[in-house]
DRENVOMI-385618 format. One line per field, with one value per residue: residue number from 1; x, y, z of N, C-alpha, C in turn. Coordinates in nm, 3 decimals. Layout:
// residues N
num c(NUM:...)
n.px c(X:...)
n.py c(Y:...)
n.pz c(Z:...)
ca.px c(X:...)
ca.py c(Y:...)
ca.pz c(Z:...)
c.px c(X:...)
c.py c(Y:...)
c.pz c(Z:...)
// end
This chain:
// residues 192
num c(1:2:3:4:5:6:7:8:9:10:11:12:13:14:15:16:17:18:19:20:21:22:23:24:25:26:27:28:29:30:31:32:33:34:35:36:37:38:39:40:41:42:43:44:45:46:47:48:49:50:51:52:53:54:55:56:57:58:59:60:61:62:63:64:65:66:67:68:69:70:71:72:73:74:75:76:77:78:79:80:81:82:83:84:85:86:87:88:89:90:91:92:93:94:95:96:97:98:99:100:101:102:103:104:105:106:107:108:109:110:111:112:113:114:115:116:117:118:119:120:121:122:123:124:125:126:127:128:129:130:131:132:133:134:135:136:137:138:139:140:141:142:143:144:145:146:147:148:149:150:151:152:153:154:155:156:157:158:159:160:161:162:163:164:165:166:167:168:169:170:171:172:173:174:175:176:177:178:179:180:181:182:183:184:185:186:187:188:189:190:191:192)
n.px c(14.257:14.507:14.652:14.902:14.951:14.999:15.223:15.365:15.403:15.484:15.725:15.860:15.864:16.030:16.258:16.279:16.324:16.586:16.746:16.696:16.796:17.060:17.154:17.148:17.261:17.562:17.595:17.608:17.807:18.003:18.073:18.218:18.092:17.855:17.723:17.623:17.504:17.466:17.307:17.055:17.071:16.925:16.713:16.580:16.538:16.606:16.932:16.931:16.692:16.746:16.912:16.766:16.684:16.880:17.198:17.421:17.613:17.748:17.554:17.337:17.487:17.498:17.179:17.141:17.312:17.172:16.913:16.996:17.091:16.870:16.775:16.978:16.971:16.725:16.724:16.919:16.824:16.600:16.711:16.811:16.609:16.509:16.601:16.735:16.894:17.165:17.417:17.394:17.219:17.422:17.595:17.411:17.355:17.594:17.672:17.416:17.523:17.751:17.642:17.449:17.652:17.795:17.610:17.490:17.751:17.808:17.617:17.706:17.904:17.895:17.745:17.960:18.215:18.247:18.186:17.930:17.844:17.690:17.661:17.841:17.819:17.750:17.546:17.398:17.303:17.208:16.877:16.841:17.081:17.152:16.963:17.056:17.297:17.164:17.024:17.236:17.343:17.126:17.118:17.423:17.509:17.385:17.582:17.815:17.965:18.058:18.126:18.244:18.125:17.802:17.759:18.055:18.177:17.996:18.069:18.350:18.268:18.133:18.361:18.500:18.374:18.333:18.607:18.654:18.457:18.557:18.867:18.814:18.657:18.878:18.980:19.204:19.114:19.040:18.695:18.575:18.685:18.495:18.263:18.396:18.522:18.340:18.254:18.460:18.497:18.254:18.294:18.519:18.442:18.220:18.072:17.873)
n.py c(25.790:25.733:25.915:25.820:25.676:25.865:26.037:25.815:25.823:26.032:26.040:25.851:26.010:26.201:26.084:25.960:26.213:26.287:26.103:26.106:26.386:26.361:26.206:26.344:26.549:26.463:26.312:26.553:26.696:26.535:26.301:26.445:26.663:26.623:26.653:26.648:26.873:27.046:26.867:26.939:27.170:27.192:27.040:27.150:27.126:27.092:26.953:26.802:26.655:26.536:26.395:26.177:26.015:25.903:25.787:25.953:26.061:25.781:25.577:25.718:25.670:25.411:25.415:25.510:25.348:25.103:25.187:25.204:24.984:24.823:24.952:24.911:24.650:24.602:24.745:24.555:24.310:24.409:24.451:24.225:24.064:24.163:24.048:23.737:23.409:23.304:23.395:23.647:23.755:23.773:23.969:24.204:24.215:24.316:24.555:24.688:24.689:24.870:25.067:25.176:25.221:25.417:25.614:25.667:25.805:25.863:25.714:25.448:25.454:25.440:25.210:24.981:25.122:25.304:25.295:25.220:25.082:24.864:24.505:24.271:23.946:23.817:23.621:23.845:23.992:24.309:24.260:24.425:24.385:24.137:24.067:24.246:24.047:23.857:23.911:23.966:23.656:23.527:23.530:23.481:23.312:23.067:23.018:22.932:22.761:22.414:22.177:22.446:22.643:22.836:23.044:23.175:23.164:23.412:23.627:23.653:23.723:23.961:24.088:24.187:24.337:24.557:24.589:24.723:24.910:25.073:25.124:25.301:25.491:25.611:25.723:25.520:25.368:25.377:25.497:25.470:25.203:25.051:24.822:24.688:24.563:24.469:24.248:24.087:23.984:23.874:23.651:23.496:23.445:23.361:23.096:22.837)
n.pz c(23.107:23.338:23.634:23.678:23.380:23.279:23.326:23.302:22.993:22.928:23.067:22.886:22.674:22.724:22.756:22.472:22.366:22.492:22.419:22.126:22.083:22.189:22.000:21.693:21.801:21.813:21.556:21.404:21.510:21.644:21.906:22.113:22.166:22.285:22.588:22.938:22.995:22.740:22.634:22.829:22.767:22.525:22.498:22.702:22.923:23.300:23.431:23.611:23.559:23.305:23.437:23.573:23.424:23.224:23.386:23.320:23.029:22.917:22.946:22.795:22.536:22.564:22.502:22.274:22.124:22.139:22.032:21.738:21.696:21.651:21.469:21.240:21.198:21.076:20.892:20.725:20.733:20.583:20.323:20.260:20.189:20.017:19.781:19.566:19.669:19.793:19.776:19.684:19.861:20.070:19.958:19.906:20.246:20.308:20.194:20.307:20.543:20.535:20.441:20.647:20.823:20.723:20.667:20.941:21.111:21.451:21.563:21.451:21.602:21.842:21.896:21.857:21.926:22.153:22.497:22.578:22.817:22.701:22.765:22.547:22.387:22.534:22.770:22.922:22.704:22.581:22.386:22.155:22.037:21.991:21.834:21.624:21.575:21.528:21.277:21.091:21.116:20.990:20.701:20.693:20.805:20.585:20.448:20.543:20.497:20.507:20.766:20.951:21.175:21.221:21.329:21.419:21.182:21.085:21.276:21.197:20.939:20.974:21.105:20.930:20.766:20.990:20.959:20.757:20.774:20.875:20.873:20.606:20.671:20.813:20.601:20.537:20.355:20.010:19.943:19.677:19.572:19.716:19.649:19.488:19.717:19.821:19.682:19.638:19.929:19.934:19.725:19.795:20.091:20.089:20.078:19.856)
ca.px c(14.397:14.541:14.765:15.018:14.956:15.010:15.325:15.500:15.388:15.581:15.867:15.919:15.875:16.117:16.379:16.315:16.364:16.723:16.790:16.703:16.930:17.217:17.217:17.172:17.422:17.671:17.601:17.631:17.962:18.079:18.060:18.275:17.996:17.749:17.745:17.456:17.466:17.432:17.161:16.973:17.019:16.904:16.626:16.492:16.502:16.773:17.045:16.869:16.566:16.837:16.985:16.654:16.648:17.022:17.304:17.558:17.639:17.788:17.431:17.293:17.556:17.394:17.039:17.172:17.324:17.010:16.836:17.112:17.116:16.778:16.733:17.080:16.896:16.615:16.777:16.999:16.675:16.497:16.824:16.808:16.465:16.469:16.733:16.759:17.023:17.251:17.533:17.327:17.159:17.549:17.649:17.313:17.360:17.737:17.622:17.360:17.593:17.848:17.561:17.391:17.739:17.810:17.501:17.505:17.834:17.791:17.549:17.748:18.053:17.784:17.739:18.044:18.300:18.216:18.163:17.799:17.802:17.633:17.723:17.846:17.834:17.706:17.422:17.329:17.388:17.012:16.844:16.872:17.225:17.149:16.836:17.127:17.375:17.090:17.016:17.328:17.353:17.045:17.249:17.577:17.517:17.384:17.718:17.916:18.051:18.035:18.185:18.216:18.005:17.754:17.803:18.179:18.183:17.941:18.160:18.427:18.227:18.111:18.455:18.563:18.300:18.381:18.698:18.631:18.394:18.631:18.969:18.748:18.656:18.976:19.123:19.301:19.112:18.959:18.583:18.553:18.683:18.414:18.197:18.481:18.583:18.212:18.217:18.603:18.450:18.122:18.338:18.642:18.450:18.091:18.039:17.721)
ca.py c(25.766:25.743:25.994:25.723:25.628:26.000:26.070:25.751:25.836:26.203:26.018:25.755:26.061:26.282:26.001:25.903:26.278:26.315:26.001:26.179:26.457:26.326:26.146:26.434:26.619:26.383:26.305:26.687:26.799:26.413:26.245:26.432:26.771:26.529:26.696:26.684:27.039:27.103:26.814:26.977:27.319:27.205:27.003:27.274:27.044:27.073:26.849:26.690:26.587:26.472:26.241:26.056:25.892:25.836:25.841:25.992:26.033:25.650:25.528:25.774:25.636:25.285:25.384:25.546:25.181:24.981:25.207:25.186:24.829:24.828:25.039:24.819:24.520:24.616:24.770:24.443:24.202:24.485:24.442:24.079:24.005:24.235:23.982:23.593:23.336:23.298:23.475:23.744:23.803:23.812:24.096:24.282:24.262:24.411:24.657:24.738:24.700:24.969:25.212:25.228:25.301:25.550:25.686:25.735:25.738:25.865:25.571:25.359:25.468:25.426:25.065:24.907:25.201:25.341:25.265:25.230:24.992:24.686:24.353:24.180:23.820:23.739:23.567:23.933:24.111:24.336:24.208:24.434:24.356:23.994:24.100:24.286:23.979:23.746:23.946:23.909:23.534:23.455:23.528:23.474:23.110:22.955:23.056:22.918:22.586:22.245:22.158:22.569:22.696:22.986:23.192:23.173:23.263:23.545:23.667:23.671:23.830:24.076:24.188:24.189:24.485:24.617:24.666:24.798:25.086:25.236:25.220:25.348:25.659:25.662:25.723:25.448:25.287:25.462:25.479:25.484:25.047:24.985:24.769:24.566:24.446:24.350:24.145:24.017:23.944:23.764:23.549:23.460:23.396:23.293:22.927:22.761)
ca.pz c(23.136:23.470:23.644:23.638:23.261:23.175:23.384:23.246:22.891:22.936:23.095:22.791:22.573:22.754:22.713:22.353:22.312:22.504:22.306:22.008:22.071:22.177:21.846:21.672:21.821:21.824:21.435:21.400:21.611:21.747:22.043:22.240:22.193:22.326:22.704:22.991:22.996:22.641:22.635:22.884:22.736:22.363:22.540:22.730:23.092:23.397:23.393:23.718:23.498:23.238:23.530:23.626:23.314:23.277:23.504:23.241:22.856:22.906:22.930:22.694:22.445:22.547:22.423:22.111:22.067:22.095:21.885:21.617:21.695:21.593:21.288:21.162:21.204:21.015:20.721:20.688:20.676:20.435:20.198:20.193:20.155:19.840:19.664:19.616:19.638:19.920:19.760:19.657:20.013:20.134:19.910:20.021:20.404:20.369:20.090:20.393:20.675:20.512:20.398:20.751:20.890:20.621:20.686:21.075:21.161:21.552:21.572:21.477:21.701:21.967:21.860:21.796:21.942:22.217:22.559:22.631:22.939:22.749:22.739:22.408:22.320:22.651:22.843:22.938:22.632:22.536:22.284:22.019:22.016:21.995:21.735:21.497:21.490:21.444:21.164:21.015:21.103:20.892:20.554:20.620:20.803:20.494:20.342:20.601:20.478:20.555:20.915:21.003:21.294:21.167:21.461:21.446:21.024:21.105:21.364:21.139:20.857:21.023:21.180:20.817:20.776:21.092:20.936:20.607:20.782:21.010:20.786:20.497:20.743:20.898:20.513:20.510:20.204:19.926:19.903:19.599:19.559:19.809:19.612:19.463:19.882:19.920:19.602:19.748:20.051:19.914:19.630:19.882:20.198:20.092:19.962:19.810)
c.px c(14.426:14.634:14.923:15.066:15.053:15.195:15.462:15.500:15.484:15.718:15.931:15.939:16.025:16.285:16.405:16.383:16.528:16.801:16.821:16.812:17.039:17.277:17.245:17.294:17.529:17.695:17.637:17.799:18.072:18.012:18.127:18.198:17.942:17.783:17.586:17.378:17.454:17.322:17.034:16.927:16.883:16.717:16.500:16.462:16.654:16.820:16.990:16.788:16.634:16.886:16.907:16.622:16.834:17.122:17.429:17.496:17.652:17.631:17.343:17.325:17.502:17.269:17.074:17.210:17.209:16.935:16.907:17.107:16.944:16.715:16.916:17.020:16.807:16.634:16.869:16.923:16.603:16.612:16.844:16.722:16.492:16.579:16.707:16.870:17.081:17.382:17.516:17.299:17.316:17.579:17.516:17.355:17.504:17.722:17.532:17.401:17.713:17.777:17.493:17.529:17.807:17.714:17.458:17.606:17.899:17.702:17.623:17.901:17.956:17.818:17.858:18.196:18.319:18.148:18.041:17.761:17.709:17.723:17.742:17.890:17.824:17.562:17.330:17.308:17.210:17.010:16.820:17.011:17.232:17.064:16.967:17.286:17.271:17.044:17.146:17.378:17.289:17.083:17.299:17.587:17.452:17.512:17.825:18.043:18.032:18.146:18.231:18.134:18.014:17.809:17.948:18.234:18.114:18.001:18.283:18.387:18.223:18.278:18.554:18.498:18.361:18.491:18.723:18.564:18.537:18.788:18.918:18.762:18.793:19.071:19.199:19.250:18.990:18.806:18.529:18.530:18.563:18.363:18.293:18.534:18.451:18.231:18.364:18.558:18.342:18.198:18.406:18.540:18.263:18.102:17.906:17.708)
c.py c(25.814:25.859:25.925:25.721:25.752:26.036:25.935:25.779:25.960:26.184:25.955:25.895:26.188:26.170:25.978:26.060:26.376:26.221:26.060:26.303:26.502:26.278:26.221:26.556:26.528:26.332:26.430:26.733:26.631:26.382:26.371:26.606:26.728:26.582:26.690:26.825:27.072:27.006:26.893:27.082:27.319:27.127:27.058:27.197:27.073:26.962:26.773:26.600:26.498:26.331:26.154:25.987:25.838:25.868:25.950:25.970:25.892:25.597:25.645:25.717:25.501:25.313:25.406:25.423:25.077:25.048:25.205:25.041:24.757:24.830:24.913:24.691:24.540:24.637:24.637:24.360:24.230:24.418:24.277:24.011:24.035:24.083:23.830:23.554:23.422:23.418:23.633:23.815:23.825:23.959:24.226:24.298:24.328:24.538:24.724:24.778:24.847:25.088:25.239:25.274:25.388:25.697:25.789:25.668:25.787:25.726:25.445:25.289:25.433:25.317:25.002:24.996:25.241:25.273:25.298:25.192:24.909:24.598:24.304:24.055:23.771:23.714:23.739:24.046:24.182:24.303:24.259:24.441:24.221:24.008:24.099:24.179:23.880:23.762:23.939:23.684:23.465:23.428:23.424:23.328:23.002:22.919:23.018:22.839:22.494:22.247:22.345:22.622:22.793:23.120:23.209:23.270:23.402:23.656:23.743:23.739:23.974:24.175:24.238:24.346:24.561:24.729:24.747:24.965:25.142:25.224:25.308:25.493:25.686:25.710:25.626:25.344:25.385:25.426:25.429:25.317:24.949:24.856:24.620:24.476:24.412:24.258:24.042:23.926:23.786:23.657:23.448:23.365:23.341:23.176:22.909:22.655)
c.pz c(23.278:23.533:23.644:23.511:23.233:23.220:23.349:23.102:22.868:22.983:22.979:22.658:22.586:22.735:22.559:22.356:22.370:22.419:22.164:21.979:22.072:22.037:21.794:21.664:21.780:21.691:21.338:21.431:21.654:21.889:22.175:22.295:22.268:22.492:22.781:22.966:22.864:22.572:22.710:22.875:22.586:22.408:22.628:22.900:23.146:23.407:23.548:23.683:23.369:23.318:23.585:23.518:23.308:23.395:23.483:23.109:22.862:22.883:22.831:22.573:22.430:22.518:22.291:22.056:22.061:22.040:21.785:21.545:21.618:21.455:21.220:21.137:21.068:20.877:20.681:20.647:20.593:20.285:20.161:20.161:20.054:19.757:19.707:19.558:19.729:19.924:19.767:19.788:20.112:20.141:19.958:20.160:20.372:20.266:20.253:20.467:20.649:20.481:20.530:20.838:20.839:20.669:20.824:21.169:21.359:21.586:21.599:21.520:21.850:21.966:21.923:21.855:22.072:22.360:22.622:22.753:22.917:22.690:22.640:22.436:22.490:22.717:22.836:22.852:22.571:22.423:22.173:21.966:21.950:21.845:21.576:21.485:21.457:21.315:21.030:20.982:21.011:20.741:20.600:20.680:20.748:20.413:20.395:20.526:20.536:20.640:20.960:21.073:21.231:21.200:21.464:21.281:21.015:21.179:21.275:20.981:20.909:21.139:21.054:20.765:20.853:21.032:20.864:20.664:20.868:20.969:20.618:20.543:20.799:20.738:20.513:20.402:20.129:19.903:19.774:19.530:19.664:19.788:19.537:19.631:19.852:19.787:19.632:19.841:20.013:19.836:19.763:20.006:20.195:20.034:19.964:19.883)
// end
């Protein structure tokens, strides 16, 4: 191994692992703990060696989103493989989509909340952004309907989630009826 190889291998690892602990923290205390200086303390590097990989938390908050964007993806395609029938594979991905943002909900204020500095629903938008609605598209645009663009019903599924996670956490709907909105959701707005 090269002195090159080795010195980018220690850089990709020193990033996954500010990556890693911003999440952490920030799944721990919030976002607004999430500091260079208390990255760089918990990390054991100066906040100079912190700033050659990012420029700021803002771009920190953007990796935590494409790995989020990632692992969401993944668990959405695991949850619909397991199940058949269209309807079925519906109620899976939003069963998925509400338990991975249950699950890590700094993540997925990262995502979907939070100002990361990437691009959505555009030409330039990174591709595990693109990855975790194509993952939703594969469901929910067999279910569209006849004359309904996929991408437009998916859109609109998924902001239907959207909404469900974050007045759920905000208290403003009881956890507990969860499972009756996704079967709401899947009857009402899925067709065969």
């Amino acid at each position: 191994m090269s002195v090159q190889e080795r010195k980018e291998r220690e850089r990709a690892g020193r990033e996954r692992l500010i990556v890693a602990t911003a999440r952490e923290l920030a799944e721990q205390q919030g976002w607004d703990a999430v500091t260079t200086r208390r990255l760089a303390e918990r990390i054991e590097y100066s906040q100079p060696v912190l700033y050659s990989h990012f420029r700021g938390k803002r771009e920190i908050i953007g990796a935590v989103a494409l790995q989020g964007a990632t692992e969401m993806a993944v668990a959405v395609r695991a949850a619909t493989a397991a199940v058949d029938g269209a309807r079925e594979r519906v109620a899976a991905l939003a069963r998925a989509y509400l338990d991975f943002a249950a699950r890590n909900p700094a993540v997925y204020d990262a995502i979907f909340q939070l100002d990361g500095g990437l691009a959505y629903a555009h030409e330039d938008t990174p591709a595990p952004l693109k990855d975790a609605f194509a993952a939703l598209l594969e469901s929910l645009g067999e279910v569209a309907g006849d004359g309904v663009e996929p991408g437009l019903f998916t859109e609109t599924f998924w902001a239907a989630l959207h909404g469900l996670v974050t007045l759920t956490r905000a208290g403003r709907l009881p956890p507990e009826d969860t499972e009756q909105r996704v079967r709401l959701l899947v009857d009402r707005l899925a067709v065969d």
